[in-house]
Backbone bond lengths (Angstrom), bond angles and torsions (degrees), N, CA, C in turn:
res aa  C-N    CA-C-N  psi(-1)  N-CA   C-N-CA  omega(-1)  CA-C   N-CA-C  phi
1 X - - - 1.442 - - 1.532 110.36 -
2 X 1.786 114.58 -46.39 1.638 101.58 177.38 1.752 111.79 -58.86
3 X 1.302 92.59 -47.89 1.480 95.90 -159.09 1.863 98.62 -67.07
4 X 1.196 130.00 18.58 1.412 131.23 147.55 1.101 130.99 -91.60
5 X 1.288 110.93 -45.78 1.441 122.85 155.02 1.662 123.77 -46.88
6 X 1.160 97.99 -36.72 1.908 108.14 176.19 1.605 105.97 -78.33
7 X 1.519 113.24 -35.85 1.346 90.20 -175.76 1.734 109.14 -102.29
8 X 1.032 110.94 9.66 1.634 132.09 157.62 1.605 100.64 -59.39
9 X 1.340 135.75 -80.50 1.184 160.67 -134.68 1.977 84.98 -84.34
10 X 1.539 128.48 -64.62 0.836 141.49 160.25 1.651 115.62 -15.51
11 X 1.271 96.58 -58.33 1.651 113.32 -174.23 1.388 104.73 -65.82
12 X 1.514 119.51 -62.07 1.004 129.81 -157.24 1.890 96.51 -66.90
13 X 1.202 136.64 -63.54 1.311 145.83 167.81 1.198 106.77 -28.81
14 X 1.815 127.97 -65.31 1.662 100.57 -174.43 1.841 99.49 -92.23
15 X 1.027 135.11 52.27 1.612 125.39 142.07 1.721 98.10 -111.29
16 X 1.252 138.78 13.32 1.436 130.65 170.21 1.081 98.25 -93.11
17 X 1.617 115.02 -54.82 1.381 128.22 -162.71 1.888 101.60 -67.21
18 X 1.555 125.39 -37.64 1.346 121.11 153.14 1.306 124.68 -28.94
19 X 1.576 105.09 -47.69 1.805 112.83 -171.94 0.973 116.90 -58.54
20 X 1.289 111.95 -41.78 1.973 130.02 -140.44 1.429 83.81 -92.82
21 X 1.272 135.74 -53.56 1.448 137.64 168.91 1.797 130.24 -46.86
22 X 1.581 107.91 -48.02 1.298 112.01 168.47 1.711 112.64 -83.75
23 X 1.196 148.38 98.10 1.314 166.52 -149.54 1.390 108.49 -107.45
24 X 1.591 122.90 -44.62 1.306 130.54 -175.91 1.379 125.14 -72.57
25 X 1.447 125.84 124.46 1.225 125.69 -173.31 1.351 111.82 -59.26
26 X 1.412 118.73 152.78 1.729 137.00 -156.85 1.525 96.10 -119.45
27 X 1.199 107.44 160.57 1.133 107.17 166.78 1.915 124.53 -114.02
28 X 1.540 100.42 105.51 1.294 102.01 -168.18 1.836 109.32 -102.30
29 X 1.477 103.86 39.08 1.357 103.76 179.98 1.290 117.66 -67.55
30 X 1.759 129.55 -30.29 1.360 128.61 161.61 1.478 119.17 -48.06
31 X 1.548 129.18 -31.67 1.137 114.61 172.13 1.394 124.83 -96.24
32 X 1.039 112.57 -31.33 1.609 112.33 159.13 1.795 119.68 -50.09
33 X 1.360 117.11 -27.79 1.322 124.78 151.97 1.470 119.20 -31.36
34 X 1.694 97.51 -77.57 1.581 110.00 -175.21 1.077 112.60 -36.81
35 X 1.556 106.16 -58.34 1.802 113.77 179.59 1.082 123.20 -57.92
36 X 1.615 131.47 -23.46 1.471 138.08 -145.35 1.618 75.02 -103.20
37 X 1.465 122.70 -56.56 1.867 109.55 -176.37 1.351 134.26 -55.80
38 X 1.135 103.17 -18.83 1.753 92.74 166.25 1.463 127.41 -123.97
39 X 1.665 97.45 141.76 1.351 107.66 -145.32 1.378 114.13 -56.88
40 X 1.607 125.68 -26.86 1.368 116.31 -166.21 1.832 107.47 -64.15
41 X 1.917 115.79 -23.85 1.594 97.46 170.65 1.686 111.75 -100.59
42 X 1.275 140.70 25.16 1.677 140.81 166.06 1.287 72.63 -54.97
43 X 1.359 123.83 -111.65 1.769 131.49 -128.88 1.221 102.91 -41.73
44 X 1.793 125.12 -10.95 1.924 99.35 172.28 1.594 97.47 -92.87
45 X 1.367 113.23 -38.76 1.380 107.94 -179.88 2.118 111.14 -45.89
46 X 1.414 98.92 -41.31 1.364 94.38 -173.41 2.094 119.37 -68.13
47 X 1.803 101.13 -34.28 1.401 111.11 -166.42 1.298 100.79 -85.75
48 X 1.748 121.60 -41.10 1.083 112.73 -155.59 1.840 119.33 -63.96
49 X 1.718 94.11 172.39 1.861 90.18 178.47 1.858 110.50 -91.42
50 X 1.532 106.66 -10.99 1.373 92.37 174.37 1.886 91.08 178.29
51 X 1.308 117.22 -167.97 1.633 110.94 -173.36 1.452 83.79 -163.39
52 X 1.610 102.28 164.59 1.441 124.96 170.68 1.474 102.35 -120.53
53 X 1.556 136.33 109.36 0.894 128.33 144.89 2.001 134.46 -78.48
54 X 1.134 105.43 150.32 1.333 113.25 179.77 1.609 122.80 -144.55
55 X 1.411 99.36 90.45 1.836 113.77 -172.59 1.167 119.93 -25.06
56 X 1.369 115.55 -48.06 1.732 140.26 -147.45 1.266 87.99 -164.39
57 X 2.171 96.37 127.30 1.292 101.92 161.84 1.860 91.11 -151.58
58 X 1.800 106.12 123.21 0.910 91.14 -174.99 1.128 126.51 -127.40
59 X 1.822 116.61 154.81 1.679 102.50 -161.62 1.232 91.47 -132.90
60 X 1.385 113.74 137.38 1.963 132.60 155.18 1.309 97.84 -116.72
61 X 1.581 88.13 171.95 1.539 102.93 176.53 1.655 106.16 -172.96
62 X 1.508 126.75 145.75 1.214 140.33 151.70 1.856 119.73 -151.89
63 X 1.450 76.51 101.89 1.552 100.44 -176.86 1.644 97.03 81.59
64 X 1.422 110.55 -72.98 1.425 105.67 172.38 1.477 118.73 -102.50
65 X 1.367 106.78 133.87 2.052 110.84 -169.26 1.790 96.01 -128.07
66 X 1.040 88.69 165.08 1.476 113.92 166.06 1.673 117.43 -166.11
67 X 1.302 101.68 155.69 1.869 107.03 170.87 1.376 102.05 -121.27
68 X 1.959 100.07 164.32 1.536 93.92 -164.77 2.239 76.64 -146.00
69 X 1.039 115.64 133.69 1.380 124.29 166.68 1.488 124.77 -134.64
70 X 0.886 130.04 129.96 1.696 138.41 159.96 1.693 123.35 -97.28
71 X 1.531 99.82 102.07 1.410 88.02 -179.52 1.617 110.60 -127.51
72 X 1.190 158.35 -141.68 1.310 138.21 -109.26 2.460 80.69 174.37
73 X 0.760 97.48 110.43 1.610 107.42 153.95 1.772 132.35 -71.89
74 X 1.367 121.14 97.97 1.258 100.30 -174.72 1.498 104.92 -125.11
75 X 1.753 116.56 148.35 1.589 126.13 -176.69 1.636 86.96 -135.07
76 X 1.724 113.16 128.71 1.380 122.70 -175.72 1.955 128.44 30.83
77 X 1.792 76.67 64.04 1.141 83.97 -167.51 1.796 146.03 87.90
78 X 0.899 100.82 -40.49 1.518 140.73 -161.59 1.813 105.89 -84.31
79 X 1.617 125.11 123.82 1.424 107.11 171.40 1.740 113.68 -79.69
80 X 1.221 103.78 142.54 1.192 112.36 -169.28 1.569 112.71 -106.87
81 X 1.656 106.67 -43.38 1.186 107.64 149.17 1.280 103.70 165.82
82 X 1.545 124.79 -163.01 1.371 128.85 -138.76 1.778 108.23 -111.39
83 X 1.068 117.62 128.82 1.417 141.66 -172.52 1.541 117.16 -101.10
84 X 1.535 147.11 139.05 1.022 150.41 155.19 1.112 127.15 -124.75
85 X 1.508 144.96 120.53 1.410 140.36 141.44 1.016 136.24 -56.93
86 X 1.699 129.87 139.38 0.954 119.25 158.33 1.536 106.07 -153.42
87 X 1.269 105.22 156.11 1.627 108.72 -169.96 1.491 101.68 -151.95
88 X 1.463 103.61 139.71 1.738 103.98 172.36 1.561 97.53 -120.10
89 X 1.299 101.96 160.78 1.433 106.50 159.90 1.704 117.04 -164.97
90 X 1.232 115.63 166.27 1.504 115.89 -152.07 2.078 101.78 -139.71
91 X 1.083 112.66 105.59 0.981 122.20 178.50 1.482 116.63 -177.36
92 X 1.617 127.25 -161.73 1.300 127.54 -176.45 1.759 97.59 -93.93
93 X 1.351 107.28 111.37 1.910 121.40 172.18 1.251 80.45 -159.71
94 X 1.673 88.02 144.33 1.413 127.24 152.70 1.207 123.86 -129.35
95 X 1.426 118.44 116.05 1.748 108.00 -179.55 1.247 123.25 126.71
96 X 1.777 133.51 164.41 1.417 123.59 -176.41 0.778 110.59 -137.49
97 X 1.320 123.24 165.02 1.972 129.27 172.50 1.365 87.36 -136.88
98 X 1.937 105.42 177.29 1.225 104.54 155.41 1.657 85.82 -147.11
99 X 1.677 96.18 165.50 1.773 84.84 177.81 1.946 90.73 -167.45
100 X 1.146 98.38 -172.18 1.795 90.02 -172.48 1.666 89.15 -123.57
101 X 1.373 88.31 167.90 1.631 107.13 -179.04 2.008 123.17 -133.64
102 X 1.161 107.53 154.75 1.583 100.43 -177.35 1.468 87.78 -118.04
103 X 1.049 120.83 165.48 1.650 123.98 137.16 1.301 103.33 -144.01
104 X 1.761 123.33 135.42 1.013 125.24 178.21 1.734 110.76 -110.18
105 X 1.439 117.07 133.30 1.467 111.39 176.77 1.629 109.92 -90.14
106 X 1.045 105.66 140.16 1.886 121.21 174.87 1.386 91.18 -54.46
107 X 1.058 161.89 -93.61 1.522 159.91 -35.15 1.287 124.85 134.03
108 X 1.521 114.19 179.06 1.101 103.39 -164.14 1.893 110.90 -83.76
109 X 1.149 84.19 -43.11 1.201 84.67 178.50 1.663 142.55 -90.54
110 X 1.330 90.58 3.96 1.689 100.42 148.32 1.620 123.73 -90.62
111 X 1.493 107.81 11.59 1.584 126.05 -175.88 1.667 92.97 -101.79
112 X 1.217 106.35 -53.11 1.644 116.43 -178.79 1.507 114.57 -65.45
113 X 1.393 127.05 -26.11 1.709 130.25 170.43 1.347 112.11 -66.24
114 X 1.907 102.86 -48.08 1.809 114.47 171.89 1.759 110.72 -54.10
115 X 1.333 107.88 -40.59 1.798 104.48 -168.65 1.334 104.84 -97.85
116 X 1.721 127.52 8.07 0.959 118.89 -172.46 1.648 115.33 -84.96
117 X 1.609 113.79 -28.78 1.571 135.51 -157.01 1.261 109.21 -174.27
118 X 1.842 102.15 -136.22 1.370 106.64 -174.25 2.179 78.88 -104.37
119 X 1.442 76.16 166.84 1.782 110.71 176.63 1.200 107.35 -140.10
120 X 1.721 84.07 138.69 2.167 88.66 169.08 1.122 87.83 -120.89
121 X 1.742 107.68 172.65 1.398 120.27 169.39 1.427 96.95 -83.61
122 X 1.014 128.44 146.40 1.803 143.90 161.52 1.213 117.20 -138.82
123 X 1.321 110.30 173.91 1.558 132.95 175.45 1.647 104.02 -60.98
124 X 0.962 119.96 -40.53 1.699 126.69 -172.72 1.690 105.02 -100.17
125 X 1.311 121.15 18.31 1.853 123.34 -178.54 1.481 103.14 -78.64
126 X 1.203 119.92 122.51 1.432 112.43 165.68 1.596 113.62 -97.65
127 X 1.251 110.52 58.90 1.008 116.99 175.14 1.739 126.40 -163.91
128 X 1.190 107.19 127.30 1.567 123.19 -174.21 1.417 156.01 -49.80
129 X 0.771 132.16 77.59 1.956 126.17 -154.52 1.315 113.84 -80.72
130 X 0.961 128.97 130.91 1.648 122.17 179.26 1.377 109.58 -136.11
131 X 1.185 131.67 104.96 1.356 129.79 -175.03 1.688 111.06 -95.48
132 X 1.762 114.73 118.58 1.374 109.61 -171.28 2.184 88.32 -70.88
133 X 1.799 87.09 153.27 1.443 104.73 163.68 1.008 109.29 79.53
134 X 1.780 127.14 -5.19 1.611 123.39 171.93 1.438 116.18 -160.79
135 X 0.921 133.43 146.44 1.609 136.48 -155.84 1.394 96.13 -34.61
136 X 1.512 84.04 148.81 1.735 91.02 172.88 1.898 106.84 -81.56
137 X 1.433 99.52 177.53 1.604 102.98 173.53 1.654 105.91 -140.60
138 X 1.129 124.16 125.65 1.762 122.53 165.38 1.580 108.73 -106.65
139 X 1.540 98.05 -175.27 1.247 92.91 -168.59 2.111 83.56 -157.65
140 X 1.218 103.25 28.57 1.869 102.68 -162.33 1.769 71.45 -108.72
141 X 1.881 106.79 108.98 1.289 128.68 129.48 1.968 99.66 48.93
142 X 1.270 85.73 46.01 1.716 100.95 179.12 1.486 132.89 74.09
143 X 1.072 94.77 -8.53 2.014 117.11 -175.48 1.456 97.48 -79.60
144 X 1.708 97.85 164.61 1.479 96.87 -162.99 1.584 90.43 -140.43
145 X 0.995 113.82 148.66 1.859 107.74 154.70 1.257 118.02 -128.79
146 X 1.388 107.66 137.36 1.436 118.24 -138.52 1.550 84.12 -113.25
147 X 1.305 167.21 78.47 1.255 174.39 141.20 1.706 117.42 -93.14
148 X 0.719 116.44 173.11 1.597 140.93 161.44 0.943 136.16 -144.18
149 X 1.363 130.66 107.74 1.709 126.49 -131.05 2.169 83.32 -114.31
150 X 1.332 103.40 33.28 1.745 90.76 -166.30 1.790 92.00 -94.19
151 X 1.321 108.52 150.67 1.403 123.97 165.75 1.976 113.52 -32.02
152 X 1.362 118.48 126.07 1.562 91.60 -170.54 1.862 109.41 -93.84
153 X 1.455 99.96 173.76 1.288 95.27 -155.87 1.841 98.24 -107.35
């Protein structure tokens, strides 16, 4: 169990220390694709003021898990700049996925809370999560969108 936790902690430490080092924008136009093709996310792609995509975000876990993602900030198109996840959590899981993520902000200023620091999702987030290949998740004032933005099979 320690020596999971150590190489948990391990993992998670050099993919930050990866980030802070790679600076140059990537090109995540293949996944913004996936998302941009199916219809249930166009109308955020079309309303929203800007989105955070994230290609790969990946989570294991035994007993103790966490996920770690790097994705790319964009307002009209344009990278604006660089985004990271990370999440721990502590309970009974075994196992990993990895999968990519959008979040789109309403406005300006739920674009400016995301680029300001850290962000949580909440009850009051004006802003969107859509995970391709598995239910989506929101966080806009209790509403949900129920889509799957994953490649179809």
């Amino acid at each position: 169990m320690k020596r999971i936790l150590v190489f948990l902690v391990i993992a998670i430490f050099s993919a930050v220390w990866n980030n802070a080092v790679a600076a140059e924008i990537e090109d995540y136009s293949s996944t913004i694709n996936i998302f941009r093709q199916s219809p249930a996310t166009q109308k955020y792609f079309d309303n929203s003021y800007g989105y955070a995509v994230f290609p790969t975000i990946g989570k294991a876990g035994y007993i103790i898990g966490g996920s770690y993602g790097i994705g790319q900030v964009y307002t009209a198109g344009k990278v604006t700049g660089k985004s990271t996840v990370i999440e721990g959590s502590i309970g009974f899981q075994f196992g990993g996925k990895a999968f990519s993520e959008i979040i789109f902000f309403e406005d300006q200023r739920a674009y400016d809370e995301f680029t300001g620091g850290n962000f949580e999702f909440g009850a009051t987030a004006q802003a969107i999560a859509v995970t391709a290949g598995a239910e989506a998740q929101a966080g806009t004032t209790g509403a949900s969108a129920g889509a799957s933005a994953g490649p179809k099979v």
